[in-house]
N, C-alpha and C positions, 0 to 999 in steps of 0.2 A: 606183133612188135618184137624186133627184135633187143638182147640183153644188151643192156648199157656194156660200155667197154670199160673197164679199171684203169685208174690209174694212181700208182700205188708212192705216195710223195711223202709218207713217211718214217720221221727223223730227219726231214730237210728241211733249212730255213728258206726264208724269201731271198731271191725271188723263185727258190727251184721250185716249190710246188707249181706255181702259174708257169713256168718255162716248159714242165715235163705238161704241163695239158693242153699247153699250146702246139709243141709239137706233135702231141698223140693228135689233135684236133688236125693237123695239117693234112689236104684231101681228102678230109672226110665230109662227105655228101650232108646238105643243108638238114636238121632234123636229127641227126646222129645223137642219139646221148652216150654224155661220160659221165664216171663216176669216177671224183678224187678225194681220194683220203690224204690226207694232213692233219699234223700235229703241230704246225706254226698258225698259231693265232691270227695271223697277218692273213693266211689265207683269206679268213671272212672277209679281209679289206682287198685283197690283191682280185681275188675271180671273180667277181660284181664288176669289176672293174674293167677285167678284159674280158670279161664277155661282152658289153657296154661297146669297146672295140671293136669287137668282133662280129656285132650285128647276134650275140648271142642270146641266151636264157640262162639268168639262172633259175633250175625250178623248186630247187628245195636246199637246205643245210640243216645237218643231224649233226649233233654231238654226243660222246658216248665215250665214258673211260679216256680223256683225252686225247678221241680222232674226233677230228672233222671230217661228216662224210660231206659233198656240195655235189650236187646233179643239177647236170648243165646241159643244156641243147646247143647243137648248132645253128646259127645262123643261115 
């Protein structure tokens, strides 16, 4: 398996963390996982969400010193 790919969304508010993992997600082959960090709260509510859209996963959300980590698969 290969290493999740980062993406690194904080200090930004909504909607930038889902915008910056939506575009990292773009042509990336079904099965791909990301890894985004955010420190906007809204994350928890925004990448459920578009992943839901996006035929995705989310597989997990870790908080820690105020980041959100959230690992998401692709669709």
């Amino acid at each position: 398996m290969t290493e999740p790919r980062l993406v690194d969304a904080r200090g930004h508010v909504c909607p930038t963390p889902s915008l910056r993992l939506m575009k990292a997600m773009e042509g990336a082959p079904a099965g791909t996982v990301f890894v985004l960090l955010a420190t906007d709260p809204m994350a928890r509510i925004d990448v459920p969400y578009l992943m839901a859209q996006k035929q995705g996963l989310l597989l997990e959300v870790q908080e820690a010193e105020g980041v959100i980590r959230l690992t998401v698969q692709t669709g």
